[in-house]
DRENTI-757184 format. One record per residue (C-alpha): residue number from 1; residue in three letters; x, y, z. Coordinates in Angstrom, 3 decimals. Each point is the difference from the previous one (the first is absolute). Example, Ala and Ser with C-alpha at 12.3 -4.5 7.8 and 13.67 -1.06 7.14 Angstrom:
DRENTI-757184
  pos  code         X         Y         Z
    1   ALA    12.300    -4.500     7.800
    2   SER     1.370     3.440    -0.660
***
This chain:
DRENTI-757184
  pos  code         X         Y         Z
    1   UNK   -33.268    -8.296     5.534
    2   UNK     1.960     1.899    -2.899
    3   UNK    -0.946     1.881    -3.089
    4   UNK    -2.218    -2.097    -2.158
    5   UNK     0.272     0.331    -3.819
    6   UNK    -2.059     2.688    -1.723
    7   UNK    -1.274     1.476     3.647
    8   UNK     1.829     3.256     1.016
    9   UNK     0.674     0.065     4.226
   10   UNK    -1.506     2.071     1.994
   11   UNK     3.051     2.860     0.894
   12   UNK     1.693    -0.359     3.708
   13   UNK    -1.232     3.390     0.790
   14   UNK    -3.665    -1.057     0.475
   15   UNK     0.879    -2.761     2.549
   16   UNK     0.193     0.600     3.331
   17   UNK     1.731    -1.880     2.823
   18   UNK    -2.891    -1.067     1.368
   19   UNK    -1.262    -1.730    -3.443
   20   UNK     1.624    -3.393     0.915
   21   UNK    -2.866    -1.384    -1.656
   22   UNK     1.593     1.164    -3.400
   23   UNK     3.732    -0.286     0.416
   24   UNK     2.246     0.584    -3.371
   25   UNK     3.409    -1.752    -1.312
   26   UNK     2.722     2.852    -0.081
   27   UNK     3.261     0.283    -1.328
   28   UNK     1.829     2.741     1.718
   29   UNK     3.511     0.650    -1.533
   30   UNK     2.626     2.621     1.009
   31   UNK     2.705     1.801    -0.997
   32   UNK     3.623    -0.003     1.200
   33   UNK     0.289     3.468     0.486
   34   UNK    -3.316    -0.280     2.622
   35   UNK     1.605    -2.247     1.787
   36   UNK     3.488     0.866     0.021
   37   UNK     2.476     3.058     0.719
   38   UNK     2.043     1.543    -2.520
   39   UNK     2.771    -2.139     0.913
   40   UNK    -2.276    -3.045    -0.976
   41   UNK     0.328    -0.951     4.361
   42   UNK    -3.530    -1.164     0.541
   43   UNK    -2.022     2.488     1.387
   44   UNK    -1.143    -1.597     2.981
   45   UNK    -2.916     2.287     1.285
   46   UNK    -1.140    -0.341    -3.743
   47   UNK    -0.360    -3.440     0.435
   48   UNK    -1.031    -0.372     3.016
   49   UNK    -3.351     2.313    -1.172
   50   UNK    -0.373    -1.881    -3.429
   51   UNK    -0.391    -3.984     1.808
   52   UNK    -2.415     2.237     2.795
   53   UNK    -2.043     1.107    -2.788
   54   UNK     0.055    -3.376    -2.020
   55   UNK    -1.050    -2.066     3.523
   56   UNK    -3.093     2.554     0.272
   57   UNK    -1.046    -0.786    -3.183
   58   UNK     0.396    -3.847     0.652
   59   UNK    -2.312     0.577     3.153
   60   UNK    -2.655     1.748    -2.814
   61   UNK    -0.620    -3.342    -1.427
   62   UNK     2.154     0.716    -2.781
   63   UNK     2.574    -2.406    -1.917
   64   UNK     3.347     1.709     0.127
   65   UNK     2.591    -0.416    -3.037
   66   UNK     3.353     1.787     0.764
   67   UNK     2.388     0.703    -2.459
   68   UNK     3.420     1.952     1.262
   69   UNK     2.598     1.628    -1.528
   70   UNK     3.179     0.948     2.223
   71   UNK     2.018    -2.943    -0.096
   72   UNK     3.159     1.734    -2.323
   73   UNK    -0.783     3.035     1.281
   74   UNK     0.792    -1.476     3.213
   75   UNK     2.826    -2.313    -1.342
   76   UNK     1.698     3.126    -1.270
   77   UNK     0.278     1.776     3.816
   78   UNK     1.049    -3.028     1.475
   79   UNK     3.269    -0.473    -2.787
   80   UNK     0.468     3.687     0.698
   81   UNK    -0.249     1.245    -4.284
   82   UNK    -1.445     3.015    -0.360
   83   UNK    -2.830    -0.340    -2.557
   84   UNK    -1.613    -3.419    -2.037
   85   UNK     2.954    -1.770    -1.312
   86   UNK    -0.339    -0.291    -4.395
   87   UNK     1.733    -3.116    -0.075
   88   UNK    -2.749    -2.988     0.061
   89   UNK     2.417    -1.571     2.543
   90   UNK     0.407     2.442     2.197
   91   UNK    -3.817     0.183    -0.330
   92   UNK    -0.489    -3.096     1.102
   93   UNK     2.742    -0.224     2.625
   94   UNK    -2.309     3.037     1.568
   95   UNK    -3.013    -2.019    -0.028
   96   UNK     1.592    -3.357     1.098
   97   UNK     0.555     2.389     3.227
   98   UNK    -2.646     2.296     0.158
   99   UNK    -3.099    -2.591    -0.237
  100   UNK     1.641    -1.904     3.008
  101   UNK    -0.150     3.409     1.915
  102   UNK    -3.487     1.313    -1.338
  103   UNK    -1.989    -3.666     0.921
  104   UNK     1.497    -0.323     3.194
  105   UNK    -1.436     3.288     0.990
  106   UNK    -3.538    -0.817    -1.480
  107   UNK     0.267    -3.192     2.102
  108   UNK     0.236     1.712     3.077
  109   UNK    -2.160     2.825    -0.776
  110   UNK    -3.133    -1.989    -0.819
  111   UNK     0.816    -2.407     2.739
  112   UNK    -0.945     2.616     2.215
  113   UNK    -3.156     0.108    -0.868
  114   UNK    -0.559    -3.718     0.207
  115   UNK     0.309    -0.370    -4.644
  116   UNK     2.178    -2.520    -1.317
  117   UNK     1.767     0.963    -3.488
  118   UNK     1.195    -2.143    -2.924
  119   UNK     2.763     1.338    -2.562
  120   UNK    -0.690    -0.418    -3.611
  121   UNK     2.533     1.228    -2.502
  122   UNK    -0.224     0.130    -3.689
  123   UNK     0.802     0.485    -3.183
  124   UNK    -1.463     0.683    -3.544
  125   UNK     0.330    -3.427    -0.961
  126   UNK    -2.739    -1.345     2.743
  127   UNK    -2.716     1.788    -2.131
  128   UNK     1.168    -1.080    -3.512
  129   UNK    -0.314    -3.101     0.310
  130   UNK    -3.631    -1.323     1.111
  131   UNK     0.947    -2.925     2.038
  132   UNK     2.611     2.424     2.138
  133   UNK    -2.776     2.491    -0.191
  134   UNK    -2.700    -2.187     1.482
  135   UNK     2.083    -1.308     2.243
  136   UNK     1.158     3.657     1.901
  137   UNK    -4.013     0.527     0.136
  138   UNK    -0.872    -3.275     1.818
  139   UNK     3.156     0.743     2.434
  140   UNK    -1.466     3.655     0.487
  141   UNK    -3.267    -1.338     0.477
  142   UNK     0.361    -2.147     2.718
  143   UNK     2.417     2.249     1.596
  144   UNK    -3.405     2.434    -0.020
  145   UNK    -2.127    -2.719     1.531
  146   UNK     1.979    -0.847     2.208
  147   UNK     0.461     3.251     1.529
  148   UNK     3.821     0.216    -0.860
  149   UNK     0.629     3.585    -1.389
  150   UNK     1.855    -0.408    -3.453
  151   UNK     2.852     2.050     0.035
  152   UNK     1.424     0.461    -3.724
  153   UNK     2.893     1.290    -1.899
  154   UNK     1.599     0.258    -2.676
  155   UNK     2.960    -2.986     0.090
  156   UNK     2.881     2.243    -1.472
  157   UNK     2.550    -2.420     1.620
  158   UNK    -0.627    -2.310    -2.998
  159   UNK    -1.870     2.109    -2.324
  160   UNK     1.993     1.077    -3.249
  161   UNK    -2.767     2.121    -1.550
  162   UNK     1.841     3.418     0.595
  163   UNK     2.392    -1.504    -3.100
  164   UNK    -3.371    -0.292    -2.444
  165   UNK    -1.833     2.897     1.374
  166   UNK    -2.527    -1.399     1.525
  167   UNK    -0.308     0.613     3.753
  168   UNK    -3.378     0.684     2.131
  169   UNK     0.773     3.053     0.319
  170   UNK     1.045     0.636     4.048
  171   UNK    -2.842    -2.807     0.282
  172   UNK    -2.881     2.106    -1.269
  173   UNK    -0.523    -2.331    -3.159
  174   UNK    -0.059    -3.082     2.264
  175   UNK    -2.534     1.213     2.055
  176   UNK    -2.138     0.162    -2.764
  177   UNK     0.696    -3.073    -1.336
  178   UNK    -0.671    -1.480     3.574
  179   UNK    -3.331     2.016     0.624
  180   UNK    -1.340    -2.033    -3.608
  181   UNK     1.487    -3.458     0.853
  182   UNK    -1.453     0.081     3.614
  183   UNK    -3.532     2.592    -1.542
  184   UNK     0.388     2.288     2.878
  185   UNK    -2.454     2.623     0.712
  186   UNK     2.286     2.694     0.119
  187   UNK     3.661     0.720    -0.073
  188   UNK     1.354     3.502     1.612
  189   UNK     4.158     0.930    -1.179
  190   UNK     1.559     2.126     2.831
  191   UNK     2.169     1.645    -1.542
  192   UNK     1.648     3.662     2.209
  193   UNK    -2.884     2.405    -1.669
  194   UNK    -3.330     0.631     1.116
  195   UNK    -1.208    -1.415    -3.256
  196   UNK     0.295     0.618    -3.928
  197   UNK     0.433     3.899    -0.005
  198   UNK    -0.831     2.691    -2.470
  199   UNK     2.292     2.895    -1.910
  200   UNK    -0.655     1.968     3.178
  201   UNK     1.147    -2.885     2.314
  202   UNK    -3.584    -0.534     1.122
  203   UNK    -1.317    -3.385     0.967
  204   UNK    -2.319    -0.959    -2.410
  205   UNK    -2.671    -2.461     1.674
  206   UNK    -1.415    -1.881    -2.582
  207   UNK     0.635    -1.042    -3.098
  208   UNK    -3.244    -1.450    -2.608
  209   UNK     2.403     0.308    -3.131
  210   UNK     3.991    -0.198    -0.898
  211   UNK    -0.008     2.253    -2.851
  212   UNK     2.711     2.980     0.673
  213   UNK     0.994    -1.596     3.420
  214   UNK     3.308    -1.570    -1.266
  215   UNK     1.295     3.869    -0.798
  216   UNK    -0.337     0.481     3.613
  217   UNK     2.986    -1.766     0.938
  218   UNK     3.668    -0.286    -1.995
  219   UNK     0.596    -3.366    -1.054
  220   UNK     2.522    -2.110     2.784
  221   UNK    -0.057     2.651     2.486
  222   UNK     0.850    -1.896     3.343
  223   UNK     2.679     0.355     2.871
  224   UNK     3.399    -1.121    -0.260
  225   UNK    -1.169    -3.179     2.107
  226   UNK    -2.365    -1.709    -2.113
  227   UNK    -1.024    -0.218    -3.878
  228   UNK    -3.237     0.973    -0.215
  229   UNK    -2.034     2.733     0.017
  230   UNK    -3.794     1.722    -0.817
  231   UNK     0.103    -1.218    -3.166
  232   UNK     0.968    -3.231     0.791
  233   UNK    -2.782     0.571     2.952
  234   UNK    -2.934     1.148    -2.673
  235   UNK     1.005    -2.819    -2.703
  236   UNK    -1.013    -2.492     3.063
  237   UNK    -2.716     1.165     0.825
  238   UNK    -1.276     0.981    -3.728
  239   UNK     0.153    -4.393    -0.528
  240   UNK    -1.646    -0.626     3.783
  241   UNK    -2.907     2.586    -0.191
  242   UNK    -0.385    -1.798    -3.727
  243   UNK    -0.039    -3.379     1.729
  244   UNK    -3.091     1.494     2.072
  245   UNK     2.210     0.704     3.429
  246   UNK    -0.263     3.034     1.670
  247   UNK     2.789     1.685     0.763
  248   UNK     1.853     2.763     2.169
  249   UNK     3.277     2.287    -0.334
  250   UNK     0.286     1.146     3.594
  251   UNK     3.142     1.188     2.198
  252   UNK     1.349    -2.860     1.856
  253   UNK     1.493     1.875     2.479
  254   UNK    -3.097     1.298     1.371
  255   UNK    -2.930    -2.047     2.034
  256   UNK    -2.024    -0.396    -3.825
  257   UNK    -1.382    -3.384     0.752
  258   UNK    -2.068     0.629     2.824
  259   UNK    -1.240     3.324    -1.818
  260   UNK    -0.984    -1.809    -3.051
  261   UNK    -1.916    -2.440     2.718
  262   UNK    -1.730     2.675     0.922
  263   UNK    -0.724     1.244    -2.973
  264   UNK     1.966     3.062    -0.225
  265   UNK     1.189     1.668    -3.298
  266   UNK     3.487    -0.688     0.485
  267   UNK     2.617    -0.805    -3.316
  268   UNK    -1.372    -0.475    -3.473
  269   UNK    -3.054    -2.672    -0.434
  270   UNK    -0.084    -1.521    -3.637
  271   UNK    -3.264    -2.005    -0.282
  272   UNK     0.315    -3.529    -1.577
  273   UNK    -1.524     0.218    -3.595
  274   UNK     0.455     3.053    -0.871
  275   UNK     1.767    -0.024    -3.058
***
């Protein structure tokens, strides 16, 4: 199961859900602002949609990955501020909080359809270091077999790369990083768009080369929730589809997973390899 070196995947959009026979590793990450109101409350139809959609592609055959944003977002309703705090403390006072509120909800809403989950939070040093680095992918990797659903985050409750700069960017950077350590097959970002869009505000559906699409989008446009953006989005997925993983830009908020099961041309596909 996984990517193997040198061999680009086959995309998600040519397997059904009845090709068991075939099932894929996926890394499905999304966005606060698809999860979460503009008060950063957790938006609780929202989630309630995203675990359905994750469970039906469990009951595909395939390996689920989940990597979440939300838990400042949501840290930052419950203290009552009005906007992501600046101050790394306050950051991570809004996390401490938050991530207690978001994984308590995931708990419940897988339980209900009969999936256990396991919370993994990190930081940038658990991939520059190989030891930490090997050790994250042998945790994720039984998690998989096991049939635990990983469900990952950034840890900003310890994390102090804000000071240097160096963030994931609202988690879109990680999930990269965890689609190569784990070789998934494919990685979709749901992000609130239907997808990379053109001057016109088109959804473009497919992408074979990245020359000219960074002027699409203004460098760190996000909400006032999170920190990242398209371009943080397209950097990720430049390094994945590089690393020979497919991978999607879809809207999170709408019922993407089971389309792209089905093979509808839904978001933006980027074919591994292409570059």
């Amino acid at each position: 199961m996984g990517t193997e070196a040198g061999r680009p995947c086959k995309p998600l959009v040519r397997v059904l859900p009845f090709a068991i026979p075939n099932p894929m590793r996926i890394v499905v990450k999304v966005g606060t602002h698809a999860i979460a109101k503009k008060t950063g409350r957790p938006d609780y139809p929202a989630l309630r949609r995203l675990v359905s959609q994750l469970c039906e592609l469990r009951k595909a055959g395939h390996e689920v990955v989940f990597v979440s944003s939300g838990a400042v977002a949501a840290g930052v309703e419950a203290l009552g501020l009005s906007a992501r705090p600046t101050d790394l403390n306050d950051v991570q006072m809004c996390a401490a909080v938050g991530q207690a509120k978001f994984i308590c909800e995931y708990e419940k809403l897988f339980a209900r359809h009969g999936v256990k989950i396991g919370q993994v939070l990190l930081t940038h040093y658990d991939f520059e270091e190989h030891r930490r680095a090997k050790n994250v992918k042998t945790s994720l990797e039984h998690l998989v077999r096991t049939g635990i659903v990983p469900v990952i985050n950034e840890n900003d409750v310890v994390a102090d790369e804000e000071l240097k700069g160096t963030t994931f960017g609202d988690n879109d950077w990680l999930s990269c990083l965890i689609a190569k350590l784990v070789r998934a097959d494919t990685l979709i970002l749901l992000t609130t768009v239907d997808g990379l869009l053109d001057e016109n505000g088109k959804r473009i559906p497919r992408v074979e080369k990245f020359r000219n699409v960074m002027k699409l989008v203004k460098p760190g446009e996000k909400g006032n929730l999170s920190k990242g953006g398209m371009d943080s989005k397209l950097k990720a997925v430049r390094e994945a589809v590089a690393s020979g993983i497919d991978t999607y830009i879809a809207n999170g908020r709408r019922k993407t997973l089971p389309a792209l099961l089905e093979g509808k041309q839904v978001g933006t596909f980027f074919p591994a390899e292409t570059l």
